[in-house]
C-alpha positions in Angstrom: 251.0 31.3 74.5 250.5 33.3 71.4 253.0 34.2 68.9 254.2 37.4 69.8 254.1 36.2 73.7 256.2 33.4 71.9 259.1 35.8 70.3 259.4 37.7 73.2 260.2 34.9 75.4 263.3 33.8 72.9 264.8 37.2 72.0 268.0 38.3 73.1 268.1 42.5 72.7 269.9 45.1 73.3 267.2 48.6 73.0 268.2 52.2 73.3 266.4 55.4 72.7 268.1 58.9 73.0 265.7 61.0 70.9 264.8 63.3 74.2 266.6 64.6 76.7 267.0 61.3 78.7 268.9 57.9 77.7 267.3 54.9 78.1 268.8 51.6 77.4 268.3 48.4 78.2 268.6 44.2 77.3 266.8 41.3 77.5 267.4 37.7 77.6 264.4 36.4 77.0 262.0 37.0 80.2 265.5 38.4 82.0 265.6 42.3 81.5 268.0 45.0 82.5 267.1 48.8 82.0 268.9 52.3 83.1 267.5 55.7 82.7 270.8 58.9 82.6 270.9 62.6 81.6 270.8 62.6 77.6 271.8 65.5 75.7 275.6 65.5 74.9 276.3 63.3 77.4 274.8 60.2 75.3 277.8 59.8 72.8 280.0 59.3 75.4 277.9 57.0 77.7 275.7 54.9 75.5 278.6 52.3 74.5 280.1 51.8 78.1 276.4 51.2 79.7 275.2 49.0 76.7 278.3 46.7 77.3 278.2 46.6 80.8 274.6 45.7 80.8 274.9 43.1 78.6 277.7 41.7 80.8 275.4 41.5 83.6 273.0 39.9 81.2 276.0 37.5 80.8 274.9 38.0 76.7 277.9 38.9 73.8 276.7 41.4 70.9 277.0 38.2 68.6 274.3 37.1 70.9 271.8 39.2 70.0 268.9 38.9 68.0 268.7 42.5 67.4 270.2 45.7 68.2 266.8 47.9 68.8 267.2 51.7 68.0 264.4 54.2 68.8 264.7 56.2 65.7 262.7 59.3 66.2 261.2 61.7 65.6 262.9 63.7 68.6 266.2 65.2 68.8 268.4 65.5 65.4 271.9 65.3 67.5 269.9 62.2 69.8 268.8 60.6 67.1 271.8 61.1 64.6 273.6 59.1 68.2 271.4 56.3 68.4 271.7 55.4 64.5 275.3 55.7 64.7 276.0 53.8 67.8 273.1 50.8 66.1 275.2 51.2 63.2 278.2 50.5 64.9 277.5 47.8 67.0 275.3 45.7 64.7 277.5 45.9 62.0 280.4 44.7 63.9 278.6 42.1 65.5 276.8 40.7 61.8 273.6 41.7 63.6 270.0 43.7 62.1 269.1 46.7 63.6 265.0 46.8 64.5 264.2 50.6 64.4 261.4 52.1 66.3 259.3 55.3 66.0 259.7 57.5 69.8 256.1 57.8 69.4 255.0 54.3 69.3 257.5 53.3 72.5 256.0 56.7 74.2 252.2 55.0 73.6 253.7 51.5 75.2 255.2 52.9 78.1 251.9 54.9 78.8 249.7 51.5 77.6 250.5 50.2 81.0 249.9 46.4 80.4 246.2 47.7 79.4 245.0 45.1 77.2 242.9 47.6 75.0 243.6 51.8 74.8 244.4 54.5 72.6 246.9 57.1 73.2 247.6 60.1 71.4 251.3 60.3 71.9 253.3 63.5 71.8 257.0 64.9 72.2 257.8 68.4 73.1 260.1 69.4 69.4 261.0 72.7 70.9 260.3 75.9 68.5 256.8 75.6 70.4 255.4 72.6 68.2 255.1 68.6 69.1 255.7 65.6 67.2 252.9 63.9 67.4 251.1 60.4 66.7 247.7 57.8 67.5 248.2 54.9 68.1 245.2 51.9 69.5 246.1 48.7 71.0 243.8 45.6 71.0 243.9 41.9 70.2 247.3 42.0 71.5 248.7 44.6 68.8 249.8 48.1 67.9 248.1 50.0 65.6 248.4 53.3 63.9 245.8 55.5 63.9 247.7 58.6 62.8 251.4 58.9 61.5 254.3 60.6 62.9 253.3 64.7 62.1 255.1 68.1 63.2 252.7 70.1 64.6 251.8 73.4 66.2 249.5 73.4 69.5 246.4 74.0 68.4 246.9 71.6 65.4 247.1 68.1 68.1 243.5 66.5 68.0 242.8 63.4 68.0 242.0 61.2 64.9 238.5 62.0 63.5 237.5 58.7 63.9 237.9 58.7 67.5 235.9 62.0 67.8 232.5 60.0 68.0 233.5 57.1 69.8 233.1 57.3 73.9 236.1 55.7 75.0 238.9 57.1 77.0 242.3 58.4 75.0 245.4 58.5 76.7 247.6 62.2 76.4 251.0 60.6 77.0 254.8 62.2 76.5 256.2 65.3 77.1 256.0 69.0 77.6 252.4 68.3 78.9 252.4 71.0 81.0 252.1 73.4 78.4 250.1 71.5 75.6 247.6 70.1 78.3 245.5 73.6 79.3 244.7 73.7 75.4 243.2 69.9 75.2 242.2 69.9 78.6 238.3 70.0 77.3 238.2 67.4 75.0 236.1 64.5 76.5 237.5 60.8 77.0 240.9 62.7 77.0 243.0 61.8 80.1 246.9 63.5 80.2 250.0 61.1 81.6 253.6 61.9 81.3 255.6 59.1 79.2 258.7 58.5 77.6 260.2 56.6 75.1 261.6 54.1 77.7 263.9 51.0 77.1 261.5 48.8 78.7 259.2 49.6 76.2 261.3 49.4 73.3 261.9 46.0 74.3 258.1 45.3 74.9 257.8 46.3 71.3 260.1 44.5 69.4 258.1 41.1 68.9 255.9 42.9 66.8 258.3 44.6 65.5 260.4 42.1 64.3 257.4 40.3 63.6 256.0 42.6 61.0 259.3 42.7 59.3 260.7 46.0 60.2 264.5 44.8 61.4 266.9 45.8 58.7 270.4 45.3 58.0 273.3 48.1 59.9 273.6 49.5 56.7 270.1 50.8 56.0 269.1 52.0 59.7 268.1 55.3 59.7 266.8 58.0 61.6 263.1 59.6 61.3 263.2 63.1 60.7 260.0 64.7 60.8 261.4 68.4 60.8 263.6 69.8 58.3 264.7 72.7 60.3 266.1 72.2 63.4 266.8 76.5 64.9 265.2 79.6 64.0 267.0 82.5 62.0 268.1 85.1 64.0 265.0 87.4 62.7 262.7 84.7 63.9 263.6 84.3 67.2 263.3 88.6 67.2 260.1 88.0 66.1 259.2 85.5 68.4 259.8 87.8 71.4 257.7 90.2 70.2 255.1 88.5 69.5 
Protein backbone atom coordinates (compact mmCIF):
# COMPACT_ATOMS: atom_id res chain seq x y z
CA UNK A 1 0.00 0.00 0.00
CA UNK A 2 1.60 3.28 -0.94
CA UNK A 3 1.71 6.27 1.04
CA UNK A 4 -1.01 8.28 0.03
CA UNK A 5 -3.27 4.89 -0.16
CA UNK A 6 -1.71 4.74 3.46
CA UNK A 7 -3.17 8.34 4.71
CA UNK A 8 -6.27 7.84 3.27
CA UNK A 9 -7.02 4.77 5.04
CA UNK A 10 -6.31 6.64 8.63
CA UNK A 11 -8.04 10.04 8.12
CA UNK A 12 -10.98 11.06 9.85
CA UNK A 13 -12.65 14.21 7.65
CA UNK A 14 -15.24 16.16 7.41
CA UNK A 15 -15.19 17.93 3.31
CA UNK A 16 -17.55 20.51 1.99
CA UNK A 17 -17.71 22.53 -1.09
CA UNK A 18 -20.36 25.21 -1.77
CA UNK A 19 -18.53 27.32 -4.47
CA UNK A 20 -21.58 26.44 -7.16
CA UNK A 21 -24.90 26.24 -6.99
CA UNK A 22 -25.02 22.84 -5.19
CA UNK A 23 -23.72 21.74 -1.59
CA UNK A 24 -21.79 18.93 -1.17
CA UNK A 25 -20.58 17.57 1.97
CA UNK A 26 -19.38 14.69 3.29
CA UNK A 27 -17.03 12.55 6.08
CA UNK A 28 -14.90 9.88 6.24
CA UNK A 29 -13.69 7.51 8.72
CA UNK A 30 -11.10 6.07 7.21
CA UNK A 31 -12.43 3.64 4.29
CA UNK A 32 -16.15 4.45 5.90
CA UNK A 33 -17.63 7.54 3.89
CA UNK A 34 -20.86 9.48 4.04
CA UNK A 35 -21.73 12.12 1.27
CA UNK A 36 -25.01 14.36 0.45
CA UNK A 37 -25.63 16.47 -2.54
CA UNK A 38 -28.72 19.75 -1.70
CA UNK A 39 -29.74 22.97 -3.41
CA UNK A 40 -26.80 25.57 -2.72
CA UNK A 41 -27.31 29.15 -3.16
CA UNK A 42 -28.68 30.90 0.02
CA UNK A 43 -29.75 27.96 1.30
CA UNK A 44 -26.07 26.75 2.28
CA UNK A 45 -25.62 29.00 5.48
CA UNK A 46 -28.41 27.65 6.93
CA UNK A 47 -27.92 23.93 6.13
CA UNK A 48 -24.26 23.26 5.96
CA UNK A 49 -23.83 23.08 9.97
CA UNK A 50 -27.01 20.79 10.74
CA UNK A 51 -25.97 18.22 7.78
CA UNK A 52 -22.19 18.30 8.74
CA UNK A 53 -23.19 17.25 12.37
CA UNK A 54 -25.58 14.84 11.60
CA UNK A 55 -23.36 13.13 9.27
CA UNK A 56 -20.64 12.90 11.42
CA UNK A 57 -23.09 11.32 14.01
CA UNK A 58 -23.81 8.65 11.66
CA UNK A 59 -20.15 8.43 11.22
CA UNK A 60 -20.36 7.97 15.04
CA UNK A 61 -16.97 10.65 14.75
CA UNK A 62 -16.83 14.11 17.18
CA UNK A 63 -15.30 17.42 15.46
CA UNK A 64 -12.29 16.81 17.98
CA UNK A 65 -12.11 13.71 15.98
CA UNK A 66 -11.08 14.90 12.98
CA UNK A 67 -7.99 15.06 11.25
CA UNK A 68 -9.11 17.91 9.21
CA UNK A 69 -11.96 20.00 8.35
CA UNK A 70 -11.67 20.08 4.27
CA UNK A 71 -13.02 23.32 2.62
CA UNK A 72 -13.24 23.62 -1.21
CA UNK A 73 -12.04 27.14 -1.46
CA UNK A 74 -12.82 28.25 -4.91
CA UNK A 75 -12.79 29.84 -7.33
CA UNK A 76 -16.68 29.78 -7.77
CA UNK A 77 -19.25 31.73 -5.98
CA UNK A 78 -18.04 34.81 -3.70
CA UNK A 79 -21.30 34.49 -1.25
CA UNK A 80 -20.50 30.10 -1.56
CA UNK A 81 -17.21 30.50 -0.92
CA UNK A 82 -17.22 33.40 1.64
CA UNK A 83 -19.79 30.25 3.46
CA UNK A 84 -17.54 27.56 3.23
CA UNK A 85 -14.51 29.57 4.80
CA UNK A 86 -16.62 30.82 7.52
CA UNK A 87 -18.31 27.68 8.48
CA UNK A 88 -14.21 25.83 8.20
CA UNK A 89 -13.39 28.67 10.26
CA UNK A 90 -15.88 27.94 12.71
CA UNK A 91 -15.83 24.55 13.18
CA UNK A 92 -11.99 23.95 13.15
CA UNK A 93 -11.30 26.55 15.34
CA UNK A 94 -13.64 25.38 17.93
CA UNK A 95 -12.63 22.00 17.72
CA UNK A 96 -8.42 22.97 17.83
CA UNK A 97 -8.57 21.37 14.34
CA UNK A 98 -6.51 22.62 10.62
CA UNK A 99 -8.47 23.40 7.87
CA UNK A 100 -7.13 21.57 4.40
CA UNK A 101 -8.34 24.03 1.60
CA UNK A 102 -8.91 22.89 -1.80
CA UNK A 103 -9.07 24.56 -5.29
CA UNK A 104 -13.09 23.70 -6.97
CA UNK A 105 -11.02 23.06 -9.99
CA UNK A 106 -8.83 20.36 -8.82
CA UNK A 107 -12.02 18.40 -6.93
CA UNK A 108 -13.98 19.11 -10.43
CA UNK A 109 -10.82 17.17 -12.34
CA UNK A 110 -11.16 14.18 -9.53
CA UNK A 111 -14.63 13.71 -9.66
CA UNK A 112 -14.33 13.58 -13.62
CA UNK A 113 -10.85 11.36 -13.18
CA UNK A 114 -13.08 8.44 -12.53
CA UNK A 115 -10.60 6.07 -10.74
CA UNK A 116 -8.54 6.45 -14.13
CA UNK A 117 -5.13 5.75 -13.15
CA UNK A 118 -3.63 8.20 -15.83
CA UNK A 119 -5.74 11.47 -17.60
CA UNK A 120 -5.81 15.00 -18.11
CA UNK A 121 -8.70 17.18 -17.62
CA UNK A 122 -9.18 20.62 -18.42
CA UNK A 123 -11.49 21.61 -15.69
CA UNK A 124 -13.93 24.53 -15.97
CA UNK A 125 -16.86 26.36 -13.85
CA UNK A 126 -19.45 28.37 -15.39
CA UNK A 127 -18.43 32.28 -13.34
CA UNK A 128 -21.50 33.80 -14.82
CA UNK A 129 -20.88 37.40 -16.70
CA UNK A 130 -20.27 34.83 -19.74
CA UNK A 131 -16.55 33.80 -18.73
CA UNK A 132 -15.31 30.34 -16.86
CA UNK A 133 -12.86 29.73 -14.27
CA UNK A 134 -10.69 27.55 -15.58
CA UNK A 135 -7.77 25.07 -14.85
CA UNK A 136 -5.39 21.67 -16.26
CA UNK A 137 -4.67 19.46 -14.27
CA UNK A 138 -2.81 15.50 -15.25
CA UNK A 139 -2.86 12.68 -13.11
CA UNK A 140 -0.32 9.81 -13.15
CA UNK A 141 1.95 7.83 -10.85
CA UNK A 142 -0.77 8.10 -8.39
CA UNK A 143 -0.82 12.10 -8.21
CA UNK A 144 -2.24 15.46 -9.20
CA UNK A 145 -0.60 17.65 -11.09
CA UNK A 146 -1.05 21.23 -12.35
CA UNK A 147 -0.69 21.89 -15.65
CA UNK A 148 -2.26 25.33 -15.72
CA UNK A 149 -3.38 27.54 -12.66
CA UNK A 150 -6.70 28.73 -11.58
CA UNK A 151 -7.51 31.68 -14.53
CA UNK A 152 -10.75 33.90 -15.31
CA UNK A 153 -11.47 33.56 -18.72
CA UNK A 154 -13.64 34.51 -21.55
CA UNK A 155 -14.86 31.61 -24.05
CA UNK A 156 -12.75 31.72 -26.71
CA UNK A 157 -9.69 32.23 -24.25
CA UNK A 158 -10.18 28.06 -22.69
CA UNK A 159 -7.49 26.00 -24.66
CA UNK A 160 -5.69 23.62 -23.44
CA UNK A 161 -2.04 23.93 -22.12
CA UNK A 162 0.41 24.22 -25.12
CA UNK A 163 2.17 21.42 -24.13
CA UNK A 164 -0.64 19.15 -24.55
CA UNK A 165 -1.40 20.65 -28.10
CA UNK A 166 1.18 18.03 -29.73
CA UNK A 167 0.66 15.16 -27.64
CA UNK A 168 -2.17 12.51 -28.88
CA UNK A 169 -3.76 11.62 -25.83
CA UNK A 170 -7.32 12.15 -24.85
CA UNK A 171 -8.25 15.38 -22.49
CA UNK A 172 -11.07 15.37 -20.42
CA UNK A 173 -13.74 18.82 -20.69
CA UNK A 174 -15.15 18.37 -17.18
CA UNK A 175 -17.50 20.95 -14.98
CA UNK A 176 -20.12 23.20 -15.73
CA UNK A 177 -21.99 25.27 -18.12
CA UNK A 178 -20.83 22.83 -20.88
CA UNK A 179 -23.54 23.33 -22.87
CA UNK A 180 -22.60 26.58 -23.93
CA UNK A 181 -18.69 26.44 -23.82
CA UNK A 182 -18.77 22.97 -25.56
CA UNK A 183 -19.94 24.07 -29.47
CA UNK A 184 -16.74 26.41 -29.29
CA UNK A 185 -14.13 23.49 -28.28
CA UNK A 186 -16.08 20.85 -29.78
CA UNK A 187 -13.13 20.61 -32.76
CA UNK A 188 -10.23 20.30 -30.76
CA UNK A 189 -8.91 16.69 -31.20
CA UNK A 190 -8.34 14.22 -28.01
CA UNK A 191 -10.89 16.64 -26.45
CA UNK A 192 -13.85 14.60 -24.90
CA UNK A 193 -16.71 16.99 -22.80
CA UNK A 194 -18.20 15.34 -19.24
CA UNK A 195 -20.24 17.25 -16.76
CA UNK A 196 -18.51 17.34 -13.15
CA UNK A 197 -18.71 18.97 -10.03
CA UNK A 198 -16.76 19.76 -7.18
CA UNK A 199 -18.23 16.80 -5.20
CA UNK A 200 -17.54 15.80 -1.46
CA UNK A 201 -16.50 12.50 -2.47
CA UNK A 202 -13.84 14.01 -4.26
CA UNK A 203 -12.69 16.36 -1.85
CA UNK A 204 -12.20 13.62 0.31
CA UNK A 205 -10.33 11.53 -2.40
CA UNK A 206 -8.05 14.47 -2.53
CA UNK A 207 -7.07 15.22 0.83
CA UNK A 208 -4.08 12.63 1.27
CA UNK A 209 -2.29 14.53 -1.11
CA UNK A 210 -3.30 17.34 0.09
CA UNK A 211 -2.45 17.02 3.45
CA UNK A 212 0.51 15.29 2.25
CA UNK A 213 2.06 18.20 0.34
CA UNK A 214 1.52 20.44 3.30
CA UNK A 215 -1.40 22.46 2.32
CA UNK A 216 -3.64 22.10 5.84
CA UNK A 217 -3.38 25.29 7.70
CA UNK A 218 -4.47 26.58 10.89
CA UNK A 219 -8.58 28.12 11.24
CA UNK A 220 -7.18 31.29 11.34
CA UNK A 221 -5.41 31.50 7.98
CA UNK A 222 -8.09 29.63 5.70
CA UNK A 223 -9.12 31.58 3.04
CA UNK A 224 -11.08 31.70 0.09
CA UNK A 225 -9.66 31.87 -3.71
CA UNK A 226 -10.83 34.66 -5.51
CA UNK A 227 -10.00 34.74 -8.98
CA UNK A 228 -12.41 37.62 -9.96
CA UNK A 229 -12.37 40.90 -8.52
CA UNK A 230 -15.74 42.01 -9.68
CA UNK A 231 -18.48 39.99 -8.90
CA UNK A 232 -21.84 42.21 -11.11
CA UNK A 233 -21.79 44.36 -14.00
CA UNK A 234 -22.62 48.21 -13.81
CA UNK A 235 -25.82 49.10 -14.76
CA UNK A 236 -24.32 50.52 -18.24
CA UNK A 237 -22.86 47.18 -18.83
CA UNK A 238 -25.40 44.98 -18.60
CA UNK A 239 -27.24 47.83 -21.27
CA UNK A 240 -24.52 47.20 -23.28
CA UNK A 241 -24.65 43.67 -23.04
CA UNK A 242 -28.17 43.47 -24.46
CA UNK A 243 -27.32 45.24 -27.26
CA UNK A 244 -24.64 43.69 -28.22
Amino acid sequence: MGGLAIIKALMKLLAFDTSTERLHLGACDGPHTLTHQEAGGAQSSARIVPLAMATLNELGLGLQQLDAIVMGRGPGSFTGLRTACAVAQGLAFGAGRPVLPIDTLWAVAEQARQGQAQIRVLAVVDARMGQYYSAAWQFSAGRWQASAMNALLNPDEVVLPGAWLDEAQDVILAGTGLTALWPMLKHTPHLCPLESSPTAAALLSLAPQAWADGLAVPAELAMPLYVRDKVALTTAERTAQVRA
